[in-house]
C-alpha positions as CSV (number, residue, x, y, z in Angstrom):
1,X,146.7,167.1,86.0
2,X,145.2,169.1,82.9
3,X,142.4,170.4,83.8
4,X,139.2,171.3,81.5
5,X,137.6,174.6,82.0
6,X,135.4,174.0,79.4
7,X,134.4,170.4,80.9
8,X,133.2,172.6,83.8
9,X,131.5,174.9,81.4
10,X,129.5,171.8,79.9
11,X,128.9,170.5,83.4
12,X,126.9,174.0,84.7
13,X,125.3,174.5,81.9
14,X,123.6,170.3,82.1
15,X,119.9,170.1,83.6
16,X,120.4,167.9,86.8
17,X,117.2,166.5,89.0
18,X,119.3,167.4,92.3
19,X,121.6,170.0,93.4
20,X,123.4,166.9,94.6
21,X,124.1,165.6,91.3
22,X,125.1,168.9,90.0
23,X,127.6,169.5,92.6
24,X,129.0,166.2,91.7
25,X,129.2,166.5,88.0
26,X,130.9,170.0,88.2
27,X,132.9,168.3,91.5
28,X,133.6,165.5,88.0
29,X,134.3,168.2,85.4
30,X,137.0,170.0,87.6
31,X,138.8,167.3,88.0
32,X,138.5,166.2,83.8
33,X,141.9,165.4,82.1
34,X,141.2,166.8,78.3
35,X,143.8,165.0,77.2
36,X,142.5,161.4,78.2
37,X,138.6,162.4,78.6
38,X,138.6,160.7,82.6
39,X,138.3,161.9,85.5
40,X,139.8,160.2,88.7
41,X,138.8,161.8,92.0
42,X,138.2,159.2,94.3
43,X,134.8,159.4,96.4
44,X,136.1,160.6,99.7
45,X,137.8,164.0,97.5
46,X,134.3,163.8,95.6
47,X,132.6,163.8,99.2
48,X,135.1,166.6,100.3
49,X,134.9,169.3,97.2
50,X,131.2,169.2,97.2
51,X,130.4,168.7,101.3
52,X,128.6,166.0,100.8
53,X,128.6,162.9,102.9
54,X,130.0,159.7,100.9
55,X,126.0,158.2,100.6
56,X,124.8,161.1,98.8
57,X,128.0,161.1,96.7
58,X,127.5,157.4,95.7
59,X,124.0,157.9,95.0
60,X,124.6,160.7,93.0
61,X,127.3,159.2,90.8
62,X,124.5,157.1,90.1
63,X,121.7,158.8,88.9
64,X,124.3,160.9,86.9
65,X,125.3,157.3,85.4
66,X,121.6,156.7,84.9
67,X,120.7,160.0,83.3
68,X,124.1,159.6,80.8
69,X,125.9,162.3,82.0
70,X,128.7,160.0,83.6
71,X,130.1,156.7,82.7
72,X,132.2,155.3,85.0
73,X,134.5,151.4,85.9
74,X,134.5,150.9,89.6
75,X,137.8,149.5,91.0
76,X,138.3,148.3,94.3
77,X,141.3,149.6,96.1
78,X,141.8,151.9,93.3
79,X,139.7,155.7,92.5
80,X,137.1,155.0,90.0
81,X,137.7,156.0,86.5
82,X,134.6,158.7,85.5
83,X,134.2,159.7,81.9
84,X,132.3,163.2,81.2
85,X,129.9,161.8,78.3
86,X,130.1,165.5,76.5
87,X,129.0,165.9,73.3
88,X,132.3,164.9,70.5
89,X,132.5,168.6,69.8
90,X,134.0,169.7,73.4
91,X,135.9,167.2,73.4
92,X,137.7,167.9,69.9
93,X,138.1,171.5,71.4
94,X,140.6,170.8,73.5
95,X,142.6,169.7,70.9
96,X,141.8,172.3,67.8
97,X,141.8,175.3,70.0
98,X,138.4,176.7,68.4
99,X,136.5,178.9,70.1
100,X,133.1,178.4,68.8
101,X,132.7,175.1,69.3
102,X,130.5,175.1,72.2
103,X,128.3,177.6,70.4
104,X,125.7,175.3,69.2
105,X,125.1,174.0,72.1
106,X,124.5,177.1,74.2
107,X,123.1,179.1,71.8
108,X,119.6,180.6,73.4
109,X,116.7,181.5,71.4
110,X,115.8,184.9,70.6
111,X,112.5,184.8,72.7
112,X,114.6,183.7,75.8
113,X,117.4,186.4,75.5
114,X,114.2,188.4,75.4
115,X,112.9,187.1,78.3
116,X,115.6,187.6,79.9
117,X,116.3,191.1,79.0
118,X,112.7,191.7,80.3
119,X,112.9,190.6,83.7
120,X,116.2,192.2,84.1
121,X,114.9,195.4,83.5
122,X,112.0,195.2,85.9
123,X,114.6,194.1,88.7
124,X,116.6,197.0,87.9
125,X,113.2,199.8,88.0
126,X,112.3,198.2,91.4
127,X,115.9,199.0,92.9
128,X,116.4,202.5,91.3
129,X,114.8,205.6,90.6
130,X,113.6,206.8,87.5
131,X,114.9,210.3,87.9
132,X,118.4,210.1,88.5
133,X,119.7,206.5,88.1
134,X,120.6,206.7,91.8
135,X,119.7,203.2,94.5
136,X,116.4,204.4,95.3
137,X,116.5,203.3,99.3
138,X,112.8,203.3,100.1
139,X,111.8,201.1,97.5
140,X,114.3,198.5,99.7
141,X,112.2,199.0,102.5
């Protein structure tokens, strides 16, 4: 198996209703040949990586089919064949070796790298002190 790191990239970085479904789309995007763009887990390994029980699974794969995150055949007697529906520019990746690729579709405004600067820094003058850098211990308390 050839698996896609950056098919589990895509899949954490995807706004899911349910934990559920996340779990199951990054369950998915481990198991994502890059070569052939499927993934074949079958629902009981699906069921197993993400400790879910088969129900939730199923209804998962689903919604993820619904939203158009997944497209998938079912078989009977056979695992399923799931295709990640990732943008054409991932995919292509695999095969050029570029690096930025994925750029575009990651790339945060400057107002949220802002944000998030911001409310790191107010997490880290709650937990130290301003003297000496040191884990203030009775702001903990």
């Amino acid at each position: 198996m050839v698996l896609s790191f950056l098919a589990t990239e895509w899949a954490m970085n995807m706004k899911t209703k349910t934990a559920s479904q996340k779990v199951v789309l990054l369950v998915l995007a481990h198991h994502h040949n890059k070569f052939t763009n499927q993934c074949n887990p079958d629902v009981v390994r699906i069921s197993e990586e993400s400790c879910l029980c088969r129900r939730s699974v199923i209804y998962a794969l689903k919604e993820l089919k619904n939203q158009g995150f997944i497209d998938y055949e079912s078989a009977k007697n056979v695992s399923n064949v799931y295709t990640l529906n990732m943008p054409s520019g991932v995919h292509l990746m695999h095969h050029s070796g570029a690096s930025n690729a994925l750029e575009p579709l990651y790339k945060k405004t400057e107002e949220e790298i802002k944000k998030r600067r911001r409310k790191e820094r107010a997490l880290d003058g709650r937990y130290q002190s301003r003297r000496n850098g040191q884990p203030a211990i009775t702001n903990l308390l």
